[in-house]
N, C-alpha and C positions, 0 to 999 in steps of 0.2 A: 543380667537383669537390671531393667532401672529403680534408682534409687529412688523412695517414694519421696521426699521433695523436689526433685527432678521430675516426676513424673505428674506431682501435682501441680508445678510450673507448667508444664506442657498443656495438660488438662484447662488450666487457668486461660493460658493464652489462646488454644484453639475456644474456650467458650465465648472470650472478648472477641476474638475474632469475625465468631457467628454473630454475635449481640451487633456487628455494624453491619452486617446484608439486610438487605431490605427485598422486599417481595417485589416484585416487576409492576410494578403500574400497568393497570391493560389502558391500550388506547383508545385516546377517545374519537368521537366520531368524526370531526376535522384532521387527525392524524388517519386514521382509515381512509378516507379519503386521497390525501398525497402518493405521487408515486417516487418520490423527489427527494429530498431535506440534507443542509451543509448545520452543522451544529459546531461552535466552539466552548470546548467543556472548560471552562473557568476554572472548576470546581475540582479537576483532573487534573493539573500543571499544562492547561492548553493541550489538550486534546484536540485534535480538529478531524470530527467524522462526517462522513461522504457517505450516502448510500441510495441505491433507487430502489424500484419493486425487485429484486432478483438477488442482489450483490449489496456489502458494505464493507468500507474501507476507514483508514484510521492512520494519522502522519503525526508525529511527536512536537510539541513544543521545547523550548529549551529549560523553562523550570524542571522537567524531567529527566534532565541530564546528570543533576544534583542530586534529584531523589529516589530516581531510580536507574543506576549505572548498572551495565552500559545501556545508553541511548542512541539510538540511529535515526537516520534523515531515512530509513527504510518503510515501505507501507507495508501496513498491517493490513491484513485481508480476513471479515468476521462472516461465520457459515449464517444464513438468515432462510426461515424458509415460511414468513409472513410478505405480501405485498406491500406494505406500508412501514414506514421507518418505524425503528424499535432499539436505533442504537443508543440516544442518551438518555432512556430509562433502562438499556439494561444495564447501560455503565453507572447508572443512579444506583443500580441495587449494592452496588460494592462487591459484587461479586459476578463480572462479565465473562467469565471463564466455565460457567456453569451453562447448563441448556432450562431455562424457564419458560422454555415451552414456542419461543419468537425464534431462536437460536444462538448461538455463542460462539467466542472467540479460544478457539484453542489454536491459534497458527503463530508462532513463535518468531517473529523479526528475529530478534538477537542482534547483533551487528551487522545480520547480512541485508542483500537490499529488498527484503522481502520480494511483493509485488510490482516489479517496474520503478523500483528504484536504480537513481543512477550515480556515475563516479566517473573521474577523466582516465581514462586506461592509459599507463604510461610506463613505460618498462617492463614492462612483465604484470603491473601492481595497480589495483583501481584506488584510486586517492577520492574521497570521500568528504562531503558537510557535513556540518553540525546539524542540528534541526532546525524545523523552520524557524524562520522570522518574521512580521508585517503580513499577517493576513488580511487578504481583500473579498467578501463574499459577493459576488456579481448576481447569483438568482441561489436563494436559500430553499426552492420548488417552489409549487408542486411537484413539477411535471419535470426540471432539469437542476441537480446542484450542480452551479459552477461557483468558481473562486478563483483568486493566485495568490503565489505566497512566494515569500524571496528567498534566498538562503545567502549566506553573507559569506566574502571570501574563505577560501582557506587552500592551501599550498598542494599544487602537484611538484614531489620532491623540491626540490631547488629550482625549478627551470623556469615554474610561472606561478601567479596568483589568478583563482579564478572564481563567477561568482553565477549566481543564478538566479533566475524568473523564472517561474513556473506554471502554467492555468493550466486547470485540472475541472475537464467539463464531463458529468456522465448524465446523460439521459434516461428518460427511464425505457427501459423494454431491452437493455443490453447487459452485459455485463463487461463491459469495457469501458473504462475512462481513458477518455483524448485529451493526452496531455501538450501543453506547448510549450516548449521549454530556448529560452533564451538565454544564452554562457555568454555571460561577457569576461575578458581576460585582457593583460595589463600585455600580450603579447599578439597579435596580429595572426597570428600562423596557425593553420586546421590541427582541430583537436581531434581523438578517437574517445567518443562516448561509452562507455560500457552501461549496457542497461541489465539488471538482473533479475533473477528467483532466486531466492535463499534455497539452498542444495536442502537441507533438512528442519525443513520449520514443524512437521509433526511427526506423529509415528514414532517417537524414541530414539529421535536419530536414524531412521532406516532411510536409503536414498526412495525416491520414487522413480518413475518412468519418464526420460525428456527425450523430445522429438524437437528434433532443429530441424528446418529446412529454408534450404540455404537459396533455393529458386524462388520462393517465398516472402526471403525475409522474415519468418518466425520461429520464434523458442515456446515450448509447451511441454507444463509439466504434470503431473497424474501423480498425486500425493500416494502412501502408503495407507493401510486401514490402521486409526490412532483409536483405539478400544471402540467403545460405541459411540466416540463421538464421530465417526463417521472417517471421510474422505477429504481434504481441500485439492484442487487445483488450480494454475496458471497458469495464462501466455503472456506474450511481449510480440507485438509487430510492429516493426520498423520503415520504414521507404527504402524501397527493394536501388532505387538513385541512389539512398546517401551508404546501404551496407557494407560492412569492411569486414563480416566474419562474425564466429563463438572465438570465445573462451573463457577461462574460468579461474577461481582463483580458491582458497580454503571455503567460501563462506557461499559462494555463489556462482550459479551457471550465467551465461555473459553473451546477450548480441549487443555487436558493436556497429558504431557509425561516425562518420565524416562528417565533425559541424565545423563550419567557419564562425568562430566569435561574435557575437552582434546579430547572427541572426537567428531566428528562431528556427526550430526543426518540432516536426510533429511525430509523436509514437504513440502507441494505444497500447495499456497493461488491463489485464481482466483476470478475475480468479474467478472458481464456483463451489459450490459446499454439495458434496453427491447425497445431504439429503434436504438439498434444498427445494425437492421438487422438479429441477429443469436438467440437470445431466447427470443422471444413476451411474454412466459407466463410461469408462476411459473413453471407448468409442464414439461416446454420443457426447462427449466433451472436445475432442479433436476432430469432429467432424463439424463443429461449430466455429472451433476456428479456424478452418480452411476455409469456411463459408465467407468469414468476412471478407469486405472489399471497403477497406480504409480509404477517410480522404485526407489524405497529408499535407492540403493547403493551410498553411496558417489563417487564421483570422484577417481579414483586411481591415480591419478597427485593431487589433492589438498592438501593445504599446506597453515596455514594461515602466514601470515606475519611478519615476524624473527623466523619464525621454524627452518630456517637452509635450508643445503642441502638435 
């Protein structure tokens, strides 16, 4: 039985707790409007959310490594099932974990690499960044958030140092962000990229359903049912040129690929929330991403950050 100061403690802290949610702001008629919005939550240890009509996403700053460990360079993926952005008022309310009615984030990063996050696969073992660093917002919408963001060295075992660019463009009417990602490394010689889904970001731990297909080029995954908050899912598709296989490690399912240093390489990571309106069921989620036909030309303007002119 708990002791009643122990229990008035608990009492005490869950009411402070409530006393800082705040109600959701409903949007107003210029937010209705957009299908688009890049937001950097200041206010969040640098939050930096992505979202269009359909999908939103969410990548870590580095004050949150401090205040809230562990922290990963992994995306977050939030179930939404409004057309118009409603991520940095739900993250306003202090409590984004909740469903007020727009939708909510219950999909668990952890340390893995959530949605299409990546790592230099090397031994057996995906070596991983910190979070980001130098955000750049190139169009905040309506209609497209894009941006890039760097990530600053850090060590695949002993062998090399290596460092990243990243732009990160999603449209609206998709649920897929085209990312463009440029490794530079203090060594010359092709890396093997691991891109992942976090093995268990809801449902209590339960594994869900992954379909690789390897003629393809894609990994797809079909969450577990996590109480009433419904279903999340993910894919990852790669350039079927640069593929070199799955595999996996404790945290995450893993397609990989062939970059050479210096240049950029194009992959496309998408999750959906099954009540968000557009994919009720495994089937009509993986038959969405067979449908796609990615284009994996880089930008011909991209340019990561002190390249030059």
């Amino acid at each position: 039985m708990m002791r009643a100061p122990l229990l008035a403690l608990t009492l005490f802290a869950a009411a402070a707790a409530a006393q800082d949610h705040k109600p959701l702001r409903p949007a107003t008629a210029e937010e209705r409007a957009a299908r688009a919005a890049v937001t950097i939550a200041d206010y969040r240890y640098d939050d930096l959310l992505w979202e269009n009509d359909r999908i939103a996403y969410r990548i870590y700053g580095r004050a949150l490594e401090a205040a809230e460990p562990p922290s990963s360079s992994g995306i977050d993926a939030w179930g939404k099932r409004v057309r118009w952005p409603y991520m940095d008022r739900q993250l306003r309310t202090g409590d984004q974990h909740a469903d007020h009615g727009e939708g909510l984030d219950f999909y668990n990063v952890g340390t893995g690499r959530g949605v299409g996050g990546l790592g230099i696969w090397y031994d057996n073992k995906l070596w991983t960044s910190r979070n980001y660093v130098r955000p750049e917002i190139l169009s905040a919408g309506p209609e497209v958030a894009d941006f890039k963001v760097d990530y600053d060295p850090w060590p695949v075992d002993t062998v090399r140092t290596v460092r990243e660019t990243r732009r990160f463009t999603l449209p609206a009417g998709t649920s897929f962000t085209r990312m463009v990602s440029t490794i530079g490394s203090d060594d010359d010689a092709e890396l093997v990229v691991g891109i992942g889904i976090s093995k268990r970001p809801t449902g209590g731990g339960q594994p869900g359903e992954v379909t690789r297909d390897a003629a393809a080029s894609r990994l797809s995954w079909w969450g577990p049912a996590d109480g009433d908050k419904g279903r999340m899912a993910a894919a990852v598709i790669v350039d079927p040129a640069a593929f070199a296989g799955f595999a996996e490690d404790a945290d995450n399912i893993l397609i990989l690929v062939r970059v050479r240093p210096g240049r950029p390489f194009v992959y496309y990571a998408g999750a959906a929330w099954d009540r968000g309106g557009d994919f009720a069921t495994h089937g009509w989620w993986q038959a969405y991403v067979d449908r796609q036909r990615p284009d994996f030309r880089p930008p011909p303007d991209f340019r990561p950050p002190g390249a030059g002119p």
